[in-house]
Structure formats: structure tokens, C-alpha cells
C-alpha positions as a Markdown table, in Angstrom:
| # | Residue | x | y | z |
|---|---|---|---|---|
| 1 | Unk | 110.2 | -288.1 | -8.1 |
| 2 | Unk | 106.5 | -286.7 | -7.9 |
| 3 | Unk | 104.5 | -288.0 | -10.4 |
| 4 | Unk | 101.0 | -286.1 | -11.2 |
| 5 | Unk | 98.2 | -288.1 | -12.9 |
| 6 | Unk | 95.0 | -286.7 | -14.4 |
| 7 | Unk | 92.2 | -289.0 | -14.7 |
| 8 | Unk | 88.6 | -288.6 | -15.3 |
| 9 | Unk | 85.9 | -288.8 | -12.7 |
| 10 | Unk | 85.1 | -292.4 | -10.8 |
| 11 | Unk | 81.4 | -293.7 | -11.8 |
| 12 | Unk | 78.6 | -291.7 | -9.6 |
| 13 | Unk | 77.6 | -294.8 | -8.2 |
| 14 | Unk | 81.0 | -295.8 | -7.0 |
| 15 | Unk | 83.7 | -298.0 | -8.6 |
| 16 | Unk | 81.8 | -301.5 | -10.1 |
| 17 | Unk | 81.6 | -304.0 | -8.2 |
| 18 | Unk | 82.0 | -306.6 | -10.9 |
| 19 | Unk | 82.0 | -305.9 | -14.7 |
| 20 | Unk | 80.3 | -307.7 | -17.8 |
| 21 | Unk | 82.8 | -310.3 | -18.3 |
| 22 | Unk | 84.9 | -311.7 | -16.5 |
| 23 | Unk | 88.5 | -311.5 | -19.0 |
| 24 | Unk | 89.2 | -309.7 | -22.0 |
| 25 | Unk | 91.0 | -311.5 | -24.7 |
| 26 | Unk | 95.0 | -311.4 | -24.8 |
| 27 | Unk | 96.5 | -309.5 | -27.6 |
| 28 | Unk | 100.1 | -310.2 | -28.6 |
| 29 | Unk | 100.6 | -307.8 | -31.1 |
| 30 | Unk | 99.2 | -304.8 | -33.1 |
| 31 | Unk | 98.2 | -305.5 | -36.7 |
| 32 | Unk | 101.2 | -304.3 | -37.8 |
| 33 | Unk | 103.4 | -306.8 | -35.9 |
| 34 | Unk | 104.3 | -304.0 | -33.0 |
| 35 | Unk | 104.2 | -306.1 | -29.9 |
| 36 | Unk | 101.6 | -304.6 | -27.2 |
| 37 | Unk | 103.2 | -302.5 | -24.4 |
| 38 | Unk | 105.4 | -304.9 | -22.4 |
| 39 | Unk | 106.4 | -303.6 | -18.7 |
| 40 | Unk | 108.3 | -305.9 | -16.5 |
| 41 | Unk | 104.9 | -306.8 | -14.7 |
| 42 | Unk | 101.4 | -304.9 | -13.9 |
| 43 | Unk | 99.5 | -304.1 | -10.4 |
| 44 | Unk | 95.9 | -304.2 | -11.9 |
| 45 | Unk | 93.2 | -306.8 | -13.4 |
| 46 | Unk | 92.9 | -306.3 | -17.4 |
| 47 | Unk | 89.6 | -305.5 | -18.3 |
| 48 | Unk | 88.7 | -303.1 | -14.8 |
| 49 | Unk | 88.4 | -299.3 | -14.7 |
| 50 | Unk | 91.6 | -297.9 | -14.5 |
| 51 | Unk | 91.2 | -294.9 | -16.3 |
| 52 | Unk | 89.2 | -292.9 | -13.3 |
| 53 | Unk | 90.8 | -291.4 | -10.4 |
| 54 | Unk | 90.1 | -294.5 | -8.1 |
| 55 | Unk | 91.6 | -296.7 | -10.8 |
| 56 | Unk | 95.1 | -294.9 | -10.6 |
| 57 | Unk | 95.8 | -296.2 | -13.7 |
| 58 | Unk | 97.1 | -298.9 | -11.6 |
| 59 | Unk | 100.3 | -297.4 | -11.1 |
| 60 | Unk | 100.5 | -296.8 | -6.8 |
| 61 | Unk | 102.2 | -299.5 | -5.7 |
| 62 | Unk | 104.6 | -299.7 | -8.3 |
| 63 | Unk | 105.4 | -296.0 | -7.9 |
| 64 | Unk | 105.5 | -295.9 | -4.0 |
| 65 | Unk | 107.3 | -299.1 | -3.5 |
| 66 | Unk | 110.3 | -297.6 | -5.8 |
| 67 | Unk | 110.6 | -294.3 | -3.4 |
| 68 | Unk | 107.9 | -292.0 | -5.6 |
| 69 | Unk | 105.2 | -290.2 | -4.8 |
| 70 | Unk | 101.7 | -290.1 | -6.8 |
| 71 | Unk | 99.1 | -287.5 | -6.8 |
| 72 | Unk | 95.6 | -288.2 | -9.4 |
| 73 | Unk | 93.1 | -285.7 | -9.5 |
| 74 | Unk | 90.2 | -285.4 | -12.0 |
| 75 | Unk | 90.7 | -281.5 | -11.2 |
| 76 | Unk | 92.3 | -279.9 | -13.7 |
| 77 | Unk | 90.2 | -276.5 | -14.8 |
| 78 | Unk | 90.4 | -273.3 | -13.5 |
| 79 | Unk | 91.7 | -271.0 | -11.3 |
| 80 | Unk | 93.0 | -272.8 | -8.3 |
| 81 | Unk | 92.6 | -276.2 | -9.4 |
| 82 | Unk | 94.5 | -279.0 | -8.2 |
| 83 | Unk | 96.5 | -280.2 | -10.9 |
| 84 | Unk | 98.0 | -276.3 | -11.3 |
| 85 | Unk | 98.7 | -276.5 | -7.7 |
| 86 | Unk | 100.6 | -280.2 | -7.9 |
| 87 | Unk | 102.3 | -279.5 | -11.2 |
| 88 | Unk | 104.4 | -276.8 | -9.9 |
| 89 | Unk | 106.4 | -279.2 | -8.2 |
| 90 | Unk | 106.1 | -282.5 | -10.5 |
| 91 | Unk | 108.6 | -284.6 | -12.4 |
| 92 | Unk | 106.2 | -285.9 | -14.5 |
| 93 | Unk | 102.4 | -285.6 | -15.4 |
| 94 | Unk | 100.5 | -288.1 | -16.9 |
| 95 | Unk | 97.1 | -287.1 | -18.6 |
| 96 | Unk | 94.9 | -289.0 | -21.3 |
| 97 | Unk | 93.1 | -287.3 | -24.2 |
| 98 | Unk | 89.2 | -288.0 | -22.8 |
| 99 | Unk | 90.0 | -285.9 | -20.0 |
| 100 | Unk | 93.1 | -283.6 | -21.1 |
| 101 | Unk | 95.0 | -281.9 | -19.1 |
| 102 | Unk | 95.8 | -278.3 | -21.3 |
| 103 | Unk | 99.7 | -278.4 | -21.2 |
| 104 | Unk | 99.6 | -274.5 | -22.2 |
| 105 | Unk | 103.2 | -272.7 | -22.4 |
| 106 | Unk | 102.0 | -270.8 | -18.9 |
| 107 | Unk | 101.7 | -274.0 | -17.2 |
| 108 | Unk | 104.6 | -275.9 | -18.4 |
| 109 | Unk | 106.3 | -272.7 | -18.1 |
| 110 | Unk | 105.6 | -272.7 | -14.1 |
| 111 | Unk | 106.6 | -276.1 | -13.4 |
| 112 | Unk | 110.4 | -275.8 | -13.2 |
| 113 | Unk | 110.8 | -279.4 | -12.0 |
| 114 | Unk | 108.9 | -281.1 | -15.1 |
| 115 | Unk | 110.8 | -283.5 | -17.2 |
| 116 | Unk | 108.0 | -285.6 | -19.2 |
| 117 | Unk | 104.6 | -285.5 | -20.3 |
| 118 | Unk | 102.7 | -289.1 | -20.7 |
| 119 | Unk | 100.0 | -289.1 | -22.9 |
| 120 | Unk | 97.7 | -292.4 | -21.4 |
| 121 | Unk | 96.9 | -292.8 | -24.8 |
| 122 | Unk | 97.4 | -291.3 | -28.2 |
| 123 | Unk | 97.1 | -287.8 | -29.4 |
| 124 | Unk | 99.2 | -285.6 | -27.5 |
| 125 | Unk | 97.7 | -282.0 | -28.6 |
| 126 | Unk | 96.6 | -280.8 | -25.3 |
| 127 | Unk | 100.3 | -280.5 | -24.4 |
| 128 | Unk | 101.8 | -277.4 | -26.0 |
| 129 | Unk | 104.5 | -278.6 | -28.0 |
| 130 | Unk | 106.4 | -275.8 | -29.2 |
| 131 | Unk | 106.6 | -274.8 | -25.7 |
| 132 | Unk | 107.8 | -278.5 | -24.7 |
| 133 | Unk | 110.6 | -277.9 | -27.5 |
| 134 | Unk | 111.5 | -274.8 | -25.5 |
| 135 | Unk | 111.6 | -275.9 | -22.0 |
| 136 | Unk | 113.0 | -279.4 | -22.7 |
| 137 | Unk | 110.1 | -281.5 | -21.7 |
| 138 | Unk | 109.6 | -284.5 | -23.5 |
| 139 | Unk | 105.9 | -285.8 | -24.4 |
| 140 | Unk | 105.8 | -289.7 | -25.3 |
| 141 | Unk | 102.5 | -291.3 | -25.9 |
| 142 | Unk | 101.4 | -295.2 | -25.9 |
| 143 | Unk | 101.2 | -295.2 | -29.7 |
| 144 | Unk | 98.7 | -298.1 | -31.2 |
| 145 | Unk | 97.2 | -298.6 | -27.6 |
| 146 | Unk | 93.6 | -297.9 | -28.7 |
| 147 | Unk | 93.7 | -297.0 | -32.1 |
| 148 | Unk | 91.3 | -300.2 | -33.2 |
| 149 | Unk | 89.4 | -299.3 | -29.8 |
| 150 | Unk | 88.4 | -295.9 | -32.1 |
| 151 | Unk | 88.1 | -297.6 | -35.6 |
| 152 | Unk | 85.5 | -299.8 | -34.1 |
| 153 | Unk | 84.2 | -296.9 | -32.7 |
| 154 | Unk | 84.1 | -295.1 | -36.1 |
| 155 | Unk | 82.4 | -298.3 | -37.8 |
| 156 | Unk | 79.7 | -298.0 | -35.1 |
| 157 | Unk | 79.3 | -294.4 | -35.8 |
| 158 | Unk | 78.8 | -294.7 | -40.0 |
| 159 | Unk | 76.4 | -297.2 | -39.5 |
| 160 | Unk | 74.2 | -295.5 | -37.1 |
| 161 | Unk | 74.2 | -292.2 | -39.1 |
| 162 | Unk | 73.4 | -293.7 | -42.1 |
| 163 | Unk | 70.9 | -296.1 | -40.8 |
| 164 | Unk | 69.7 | -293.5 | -38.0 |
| 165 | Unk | 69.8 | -295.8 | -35.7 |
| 166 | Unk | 69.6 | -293.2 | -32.9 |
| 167 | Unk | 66.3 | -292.0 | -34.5 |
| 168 | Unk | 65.0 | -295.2 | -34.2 |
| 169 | Unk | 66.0 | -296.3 | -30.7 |
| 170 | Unk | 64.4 | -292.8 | -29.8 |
| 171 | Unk | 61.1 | -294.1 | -31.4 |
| 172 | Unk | 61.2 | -297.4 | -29.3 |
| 173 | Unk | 61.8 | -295.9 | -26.1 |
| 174 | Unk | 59.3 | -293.3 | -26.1 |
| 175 | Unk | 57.0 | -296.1 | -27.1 |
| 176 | Unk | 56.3 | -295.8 | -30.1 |
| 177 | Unk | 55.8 | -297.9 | -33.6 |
| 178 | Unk | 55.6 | -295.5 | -36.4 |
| 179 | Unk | 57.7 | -297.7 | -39.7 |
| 180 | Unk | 57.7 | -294.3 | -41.6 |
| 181 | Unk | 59.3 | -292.3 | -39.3 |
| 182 | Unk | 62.1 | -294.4 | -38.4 |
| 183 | Unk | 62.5 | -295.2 | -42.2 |
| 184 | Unk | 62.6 | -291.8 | -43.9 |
| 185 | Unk | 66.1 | -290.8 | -43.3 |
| 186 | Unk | 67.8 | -294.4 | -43.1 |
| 187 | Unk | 69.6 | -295.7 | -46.1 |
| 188 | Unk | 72.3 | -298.3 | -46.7 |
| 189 | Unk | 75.9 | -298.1 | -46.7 |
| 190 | Unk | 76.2 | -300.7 | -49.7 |
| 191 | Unk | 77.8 | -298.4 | -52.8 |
| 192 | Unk | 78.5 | -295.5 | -51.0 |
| 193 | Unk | 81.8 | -293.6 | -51.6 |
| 194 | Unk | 83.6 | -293.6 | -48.2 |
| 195 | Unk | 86.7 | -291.4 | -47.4 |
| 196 | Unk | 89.0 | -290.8 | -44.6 |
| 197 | Unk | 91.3 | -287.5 | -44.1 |
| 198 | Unk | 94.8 | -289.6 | -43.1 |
| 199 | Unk | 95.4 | -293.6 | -43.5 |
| 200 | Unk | 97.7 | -293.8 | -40.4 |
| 201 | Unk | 96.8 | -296.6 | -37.5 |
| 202 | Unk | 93.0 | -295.6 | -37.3 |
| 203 | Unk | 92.4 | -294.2 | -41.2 |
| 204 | Unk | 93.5 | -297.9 | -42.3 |
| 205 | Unk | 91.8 | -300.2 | -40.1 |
| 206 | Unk | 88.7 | -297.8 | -40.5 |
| 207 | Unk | 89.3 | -298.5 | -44.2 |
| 208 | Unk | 89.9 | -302.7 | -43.6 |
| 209 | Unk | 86.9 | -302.7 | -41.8 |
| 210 | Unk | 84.4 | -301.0 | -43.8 |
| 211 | Unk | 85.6 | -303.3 | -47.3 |
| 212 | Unk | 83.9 | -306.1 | -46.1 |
| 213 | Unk | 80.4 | -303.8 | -46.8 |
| 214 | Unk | 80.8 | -303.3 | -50.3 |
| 215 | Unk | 81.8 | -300.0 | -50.1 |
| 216 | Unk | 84.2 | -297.9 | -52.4 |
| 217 | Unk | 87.4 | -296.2 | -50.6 |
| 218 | Unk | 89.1 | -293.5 | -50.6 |
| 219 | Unk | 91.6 | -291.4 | -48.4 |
| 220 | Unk | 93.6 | -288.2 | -48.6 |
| 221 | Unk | 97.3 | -288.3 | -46.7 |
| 222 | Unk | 100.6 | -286.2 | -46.9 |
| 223 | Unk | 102.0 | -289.9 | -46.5 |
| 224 | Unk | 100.7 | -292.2 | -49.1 |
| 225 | Unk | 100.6 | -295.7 | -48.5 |
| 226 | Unk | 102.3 | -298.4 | -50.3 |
| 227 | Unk | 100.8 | -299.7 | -53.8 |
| 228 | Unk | 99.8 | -303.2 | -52.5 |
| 229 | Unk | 97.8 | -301.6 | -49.6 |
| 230 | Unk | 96.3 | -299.4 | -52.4 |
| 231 | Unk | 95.6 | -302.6 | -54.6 |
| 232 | Unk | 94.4 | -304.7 | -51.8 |
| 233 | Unk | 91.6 | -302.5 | -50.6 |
| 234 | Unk | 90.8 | -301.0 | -54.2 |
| 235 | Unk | 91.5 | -297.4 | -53.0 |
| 236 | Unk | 91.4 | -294.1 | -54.4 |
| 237 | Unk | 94.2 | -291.7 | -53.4 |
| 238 | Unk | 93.7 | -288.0 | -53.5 |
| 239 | Unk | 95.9 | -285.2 | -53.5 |
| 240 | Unk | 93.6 | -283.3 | -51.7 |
| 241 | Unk | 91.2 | -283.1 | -49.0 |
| 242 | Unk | 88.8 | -280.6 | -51.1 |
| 243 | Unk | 89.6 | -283.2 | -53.7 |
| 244 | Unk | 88.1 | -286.4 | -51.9 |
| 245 | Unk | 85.5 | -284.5 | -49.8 |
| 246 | Unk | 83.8 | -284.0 | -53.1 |
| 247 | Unk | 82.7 | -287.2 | -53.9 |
| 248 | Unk | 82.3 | -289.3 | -50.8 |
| 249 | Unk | 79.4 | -289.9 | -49.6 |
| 250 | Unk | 81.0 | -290.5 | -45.7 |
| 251 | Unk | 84.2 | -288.6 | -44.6 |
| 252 | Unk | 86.0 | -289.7 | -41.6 |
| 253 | Unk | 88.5 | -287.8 | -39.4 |
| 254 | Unk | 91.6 | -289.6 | -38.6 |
| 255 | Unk | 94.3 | -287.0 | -39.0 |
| 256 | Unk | 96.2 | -285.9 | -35.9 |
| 257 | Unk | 95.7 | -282.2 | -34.3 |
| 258 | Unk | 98.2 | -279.5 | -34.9 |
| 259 | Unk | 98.2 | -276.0 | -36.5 |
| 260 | Unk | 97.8 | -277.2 | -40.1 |
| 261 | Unk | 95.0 | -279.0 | -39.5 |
| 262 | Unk | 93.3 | -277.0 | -36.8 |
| 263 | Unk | 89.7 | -275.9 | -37.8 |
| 264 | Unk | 89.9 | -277.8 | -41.2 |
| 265 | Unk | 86.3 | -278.9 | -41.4 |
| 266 | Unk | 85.1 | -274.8 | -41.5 |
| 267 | Unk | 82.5 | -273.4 | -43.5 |
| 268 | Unk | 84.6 | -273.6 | -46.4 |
| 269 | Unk | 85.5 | -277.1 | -46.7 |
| 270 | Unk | 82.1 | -278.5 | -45.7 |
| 271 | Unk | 80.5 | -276.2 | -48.5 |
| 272 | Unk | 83.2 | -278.5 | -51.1 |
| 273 | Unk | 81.4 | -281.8 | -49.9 |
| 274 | Unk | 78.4 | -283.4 | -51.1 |
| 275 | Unk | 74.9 | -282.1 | -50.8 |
| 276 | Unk | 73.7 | -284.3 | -47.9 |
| 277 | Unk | 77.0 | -286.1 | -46.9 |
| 278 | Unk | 77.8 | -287.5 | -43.3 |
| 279 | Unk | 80.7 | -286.7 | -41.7 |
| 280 | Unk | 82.7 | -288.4 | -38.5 |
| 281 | Unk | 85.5 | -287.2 | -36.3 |
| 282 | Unk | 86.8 | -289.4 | -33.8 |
| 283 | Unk | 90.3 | -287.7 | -34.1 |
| 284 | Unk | 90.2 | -284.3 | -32.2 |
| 285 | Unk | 87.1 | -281.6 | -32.3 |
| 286 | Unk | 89.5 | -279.0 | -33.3 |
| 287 | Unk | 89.9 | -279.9 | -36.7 |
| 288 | Unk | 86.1 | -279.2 | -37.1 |
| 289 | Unk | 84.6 | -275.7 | -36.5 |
| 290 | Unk | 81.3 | -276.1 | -34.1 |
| 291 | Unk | 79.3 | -273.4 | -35.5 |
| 292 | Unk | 80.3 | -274.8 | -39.2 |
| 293 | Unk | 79.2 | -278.1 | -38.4 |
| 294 | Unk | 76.0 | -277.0 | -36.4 |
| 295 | Unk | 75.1 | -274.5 | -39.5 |
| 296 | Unk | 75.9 | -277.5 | -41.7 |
| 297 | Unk | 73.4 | -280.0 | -40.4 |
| 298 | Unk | 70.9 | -276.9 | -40.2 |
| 299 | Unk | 70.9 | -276.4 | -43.7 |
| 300 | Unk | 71.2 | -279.8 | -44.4 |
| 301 | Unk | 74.7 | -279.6 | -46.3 |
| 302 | Unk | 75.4 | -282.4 | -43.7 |
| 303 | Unk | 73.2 | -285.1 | -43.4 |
| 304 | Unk | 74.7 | -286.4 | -39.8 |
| 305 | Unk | 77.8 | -285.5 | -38.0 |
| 306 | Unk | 78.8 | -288.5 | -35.2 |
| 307 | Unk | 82.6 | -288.3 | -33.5 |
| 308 | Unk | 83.3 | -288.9 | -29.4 |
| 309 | Unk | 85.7 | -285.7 | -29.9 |
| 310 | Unk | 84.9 | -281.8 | -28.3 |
| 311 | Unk | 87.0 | -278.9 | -27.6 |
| 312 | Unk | 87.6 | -278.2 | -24.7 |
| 313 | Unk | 86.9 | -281.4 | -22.8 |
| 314 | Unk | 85.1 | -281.7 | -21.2 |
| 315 | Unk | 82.7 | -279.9 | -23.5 |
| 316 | Unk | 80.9 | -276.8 | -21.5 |
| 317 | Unk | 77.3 | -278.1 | -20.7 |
| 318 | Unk | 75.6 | -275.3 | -23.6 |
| 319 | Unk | 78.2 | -276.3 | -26.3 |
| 320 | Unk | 75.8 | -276.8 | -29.4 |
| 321 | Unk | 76.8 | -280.1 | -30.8 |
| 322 | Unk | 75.1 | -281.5 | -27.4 |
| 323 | Unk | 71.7 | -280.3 | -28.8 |
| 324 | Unk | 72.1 | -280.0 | -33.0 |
| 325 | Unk | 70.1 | -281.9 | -35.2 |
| 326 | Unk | 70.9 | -285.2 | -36.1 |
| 327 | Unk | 74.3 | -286.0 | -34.6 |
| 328 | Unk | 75.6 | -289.2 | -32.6 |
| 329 | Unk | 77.7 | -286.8 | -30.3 |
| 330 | Unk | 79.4 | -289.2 | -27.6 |
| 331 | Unk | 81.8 | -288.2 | -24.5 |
| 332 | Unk | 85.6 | -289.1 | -25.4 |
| 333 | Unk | 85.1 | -292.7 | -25.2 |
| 334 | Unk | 86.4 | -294.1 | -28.3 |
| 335 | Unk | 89.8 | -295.2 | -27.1 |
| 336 | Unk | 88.6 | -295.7 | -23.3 |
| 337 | Unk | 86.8 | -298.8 | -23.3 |
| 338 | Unk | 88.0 | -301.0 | -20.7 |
| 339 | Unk | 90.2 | -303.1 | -23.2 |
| 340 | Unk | 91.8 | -300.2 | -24.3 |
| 341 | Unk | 92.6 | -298.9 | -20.5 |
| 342 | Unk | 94.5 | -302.0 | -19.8 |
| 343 | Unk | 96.7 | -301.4 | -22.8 |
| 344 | Unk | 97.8 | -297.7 | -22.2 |
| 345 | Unk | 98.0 | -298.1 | -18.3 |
| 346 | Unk | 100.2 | -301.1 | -19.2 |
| 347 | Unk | 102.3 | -298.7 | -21.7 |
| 348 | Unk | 102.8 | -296.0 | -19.2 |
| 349 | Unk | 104.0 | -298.2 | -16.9 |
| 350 | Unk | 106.8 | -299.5 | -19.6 |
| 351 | Unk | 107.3 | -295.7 | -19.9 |
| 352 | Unk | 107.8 | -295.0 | -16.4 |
| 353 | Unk | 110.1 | -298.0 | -15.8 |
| 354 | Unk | 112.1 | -297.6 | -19.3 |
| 355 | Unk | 112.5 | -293.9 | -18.1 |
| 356 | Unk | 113.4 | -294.4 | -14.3 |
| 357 | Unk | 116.2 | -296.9 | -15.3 |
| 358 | Unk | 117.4 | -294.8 | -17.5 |
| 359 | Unk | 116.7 | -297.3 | -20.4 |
| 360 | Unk | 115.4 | -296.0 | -24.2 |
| 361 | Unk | 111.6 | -295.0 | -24.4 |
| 362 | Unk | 110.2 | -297.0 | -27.7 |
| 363 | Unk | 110.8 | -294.3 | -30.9 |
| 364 | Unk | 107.4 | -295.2 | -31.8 |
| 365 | Unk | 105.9 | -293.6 | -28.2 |
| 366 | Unk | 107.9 | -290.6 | -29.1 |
| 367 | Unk | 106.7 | -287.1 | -29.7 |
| 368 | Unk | 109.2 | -284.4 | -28.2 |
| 369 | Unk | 112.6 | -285.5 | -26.9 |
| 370 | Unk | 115.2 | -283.4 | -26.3 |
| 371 | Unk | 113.8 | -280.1 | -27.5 |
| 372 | Unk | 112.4 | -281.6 | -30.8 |
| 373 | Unk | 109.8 | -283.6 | -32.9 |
| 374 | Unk | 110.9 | -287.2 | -32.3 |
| 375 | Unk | 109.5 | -290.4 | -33.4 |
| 376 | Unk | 106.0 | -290.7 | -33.9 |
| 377 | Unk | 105.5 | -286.6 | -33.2 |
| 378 | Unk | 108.1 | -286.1 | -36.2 |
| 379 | Unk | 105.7 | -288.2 | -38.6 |
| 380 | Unk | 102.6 | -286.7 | -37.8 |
| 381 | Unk | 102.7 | -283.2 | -35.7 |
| 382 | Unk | 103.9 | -279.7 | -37.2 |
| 383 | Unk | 106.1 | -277.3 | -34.2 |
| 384 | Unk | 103.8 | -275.3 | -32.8 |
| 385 | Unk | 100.4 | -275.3 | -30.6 |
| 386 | Unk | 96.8 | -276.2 | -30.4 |
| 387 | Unk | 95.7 | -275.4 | -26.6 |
| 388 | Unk | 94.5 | -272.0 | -27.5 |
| 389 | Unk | 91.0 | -271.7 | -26.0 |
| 390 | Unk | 91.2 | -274.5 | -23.8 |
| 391 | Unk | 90.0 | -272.6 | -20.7 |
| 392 | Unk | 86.6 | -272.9 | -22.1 |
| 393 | Unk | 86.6 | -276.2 | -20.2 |
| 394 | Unk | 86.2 | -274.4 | -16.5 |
| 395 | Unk | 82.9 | -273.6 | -18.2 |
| 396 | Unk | 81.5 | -277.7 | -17.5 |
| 397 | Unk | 79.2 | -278.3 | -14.6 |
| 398 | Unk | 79.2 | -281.7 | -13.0 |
């Protein structure tokens, strides 16, 4: 079978030499007792880039040595590009949420030999899923690979916001010393109302990990979780989104993309939060509206808007969130860091294998199989599509 991979671009220097450290510590399970993915052996070193082209996900010899063929490619916008040309004829294509391939219905309608889309991560809305339902492709994900890789992430991003850390750094490294400047817009988290928009994998440990600061918690979710999680961590559970942005003085994005949720966070939403609040989006840039956010921190209705998450991605090099005022904009990095690579490319591989032998894929890595919402994609996605306007990527520079 021909299997396509899209990965992001190799460092501009070259692939590293060596790294930081020199292991990462072994997980055995997720917090929830789910054991970590679990394929019959691995090709690469946990802990090195695999997430780039070079890096192959380390997936070539396996592939090759079992009669397959593997293409990677980082090219995967506009006319002509690569990864349209090599999908007309794949089996499979694998693509990761930092760097997403757009799964539209026109491409997926073109490529007459595709049986499966692998997400190399979680969050499988660049994939048109409606029009996987209608073609009979299935789309599985390796679900609870990095979702404490983006919590972290998250906790990083509240802090910085509300302390303005990136103010601050600014100061030092232009040289400077001023107390006042770095001071006037920093506060502490201590007492704040905090909120997240879903409790699922991330919303929770986002939620576990910001108790420890003497914070007060809150969430909004179509699912509600059990009393004892609600008792443990003192929540406060909302029917509503318009109903918890209201009082929290931080709202966090953790709920997945798909037409119900797309564009969210517009002008309507954000007017229904509180004068000056901060708000974070690690989740997918869709469920936000640019110009809303943009006008929002403007005005000062937002006091700080942080997330890793654009749409498209990459984001096109004028997109305004790369130059608004006081945000702590990354690239899609939250569930990339090299612990989390070693975890999904270890998950696709127990994909791959599971589905070459003909053996069941794990329901939780489920989104689409056999023309419907299975698994994890029946818990959290709505039938539909959220690629629309994805050819805005084409628009990036190198």
C-alpha cells in the first residue's frame, strides 16, 4: 500500500545533532488508567524530532520492510503541491494538526484508492468528515497522546498573560530596567475565577493543574462530569457558555472543532465576558473569530488573548493575531514537544500495524469508521465540516 505522510518542515539549520537531554521519562499510562500507545516495537529514539519530514515519524523501515511504500512531504498548499499529486493514488495519509493537511470533500473525493486518514495527534477537523462518511474513509486519531503536552501548555499561557511575562522579557532584552512598566499590567492569578469551555482530556487536567493556585473553577460541557470530580476540585458547572464567560476572570478553550462550535468566541460572545478578561485557545483557531479577538484586545474588552492555534496553518504571514496587542500567539506547538512526538508516532505505528493485520483499531482512536461517527468522533464531533477556507494557507511564505 502507499502510504502519504505530511509533516512539518526540518529545522533551518538541519536536523539537531544532539538534544537537551539525553531521555525523556517513561509513561505507562494516561491519567486515566488508558495505557500509552503500545505497537509491537519502534524504529526511532523517544525524545528526537520525529515530527518533521526528516524524522518520518519514524515509520520507513517498518513500512518498507513489510512491502509498502512511504512518501513525507511538508508540501501540502496550493495548486500543484505535492501532497495533491501523491494522494491521488494513496491508501492512507497521515497528517498532524500543527501542520494540517485540509482533507476537503474535493480532495478526498479525488483519491479513489484512500482507505484511512491518521491524525498524528488529536483533533481531526482538517479532515472533512461528512465527506469521510460519504466516501467510506475512516479517520482515527492517537487520542490522549499529547493532551497534558497542551494543558501544560495552557498553564504556561495563563500565567504569562496574567503576569505579562512577555512584556517583561521584552523590557530585559531590549535592555532595559523600568519596575513600572513591567508592573502596570501584571496581576496575580490567586482568587481569580477561571473557566474552561469543555472538561474532556485537556479541560480537566487544565482544571487539576491550576487548583493547586488557589484559584476558583469553573467549566461549561454538553457532558458533565461525575459529582466526585465536581466535589474534588470545588467546581462550578454551567449550563452555558454565555453563562460562565460572565464571571470568569480566565476562559480557556478546550472544546473540539466542528460546525457547532465554529467561530464561537465572535463578537457576540466576547461582548458577554468580563470587562478586561483573558482568554486562551489551545484547542482549534476556528472556534475564535480573528477580527473579534483583534477588536477585542483593541478596545480592551480582552485583556490578553494567548493559544498556539490559527486557521489556516500555517497562519499567512499578515494574519493579525501575529502583530495585535498583547497576545502570547505561538506556532502549533502545544502537543509537539518532543515527548509528545514519541507518543503519537508510537500510536500510529499501533495504527498502521492493528490495521495491516487486519486486527481492531482501539474505539478510543476512533473518529469515522465505516461511514459514521465512531468512538471518540461520536463523543465529541457533530456530522459535518470545518475545512472551509483553508486555502488561505497557500497564502504563508517561508
Amino acid at each position: 500500500m502507499k502510504v502519504l505522510c505530511i509533516l512539518y518542515d526540518d529545522p533551518k539549520g538541519g536536523m539537531p545533532s544532539e538534544y537537551p537531554l539525553n531521555s525523556i521519562p517513561k509513561l505507562e499510562k494516561y491519567p486515566d488508567g488508558m495505557t500509552l500507545p503500545s505497537p509491537e516495537s519502534i524504529d526511532f529514539i523517544p525524545g528526537e524530532l520525529l515530527g518533521c519530514v526528516s524524522g518520518e515519524l519514524g515509520l520507513r523501515k517498518f513500512l518498507e520492510d513489510n512491502g509498502h511504500t512511504l512518501v513525507v512531504t511538508s508540501d501540502k498548499d496550493g495548486d500543484n503541491c505535492t501532497a495533491d499529486k501523491e494522494l491521488l493514488d494513496a491508501d492512507i495519509v497521515i497528517s498532524q494538526p500543527f501542520w494540517p493537511y485540509y482533507l476537503t470533500r474535493e480532495r478526498i473525493e479525488k483519491a479513489k484508492n484512500l482507505k484511512m486518514a491518521i491524525t498524528a495527534g488529536i483533533g481531526s477537523d482538517h479532515v472533512d468528515l461528512q465527506a469521510a462518511m460519504d466516501n467510506n474513509v475512516d479517520v482515527v486519531e492517537v487520542t490522549y497522546c499529547n493532551s497534558i503536552s497542551v494543558s501544560e501548555h495552557q498553564v504556561m499561557m495563563i500565567l504569562a498573560l496574567v503576569r505579562d511575562y512577555h512584556n517583561q522579557y521584552a523590557i530585559v532584552r531590549s535592555g532595559g530596567w523600568n519596575i513600572a512598566d513591567a508592573v502596570s499590567r501584571s496581576y496575580d492569578v490567586e482568587g481569580m475565577h477561571i473557566g474552561t469551555v469543555a472538561a474532556g482530556r485537556i479541560g480537566l487536567s487544565v482544571l487539576r493543574k491550576m487548583k493547586p493556585f488557589d484559584v476558583n473553577l469553573h467549566y461549561f460541557d454538553r457532558h458533565r462530569l461525575p459529582k466526585s470530580v465536581e466535589s474534588e476540585l470545588n467546581l462550578t458547572f454551567h449550563e452555558s457558555v454565555e453563562s460562565m464567560v460572565a464571571v470568569c476572570d480566565v476562559v480557556t478553550v478546550n472544546c473540539p472543532l466542528h460546525p457547532e462550535t465554529e467561530d464561537l468566541f465572535n463578537e457576540n460572545l466576547i461582548s458577554k465576558m468580563k470587562k478586561g478578561a483573558y482568554l486562551v485557545n489551545t484547542a482549534r483557531g476556528k472556534i475564535c473569530n480573528r477580527d473579534a479577538v483583534a477588536q477585542a484586545l483593541e478596545s480592551g474588552q480582552l485583556s490578553g488573548y494567548a493559544g498556539d492555534v490559527w486557521f489556516p496553518q500555517p497562519a499567512p504571514n499578515d494574519h493579525v493575531w501575529r502583530n495585535m496587542p498583547n497576545h502570547g500567539m505561538t506556532p502549533h506547538t502545544s502537543g509537539t514537544s518532543l515527548s509528545a512526538q514519541a507518543r503519537y508516532a508510537a500510536g500510529t505505528r499501533e495504527i498502521l500495524e492493528c490495521f495491516f493485520d487486519n486486527r481492531p483499531i482501539r474505539t478510543p482512536y476512533l473518529i469515522v469508521q465505516n461511514g459514521q461517527l465512531a468512538g471518540m468522533g461520536a463523543h465529541s464531533y457533530s456530522e459535518g465540516s470545518a475545512t472551509e477556507g483553508s486555502e488561505e494557507a497557500a497564502e504563508y511564505k517561508k
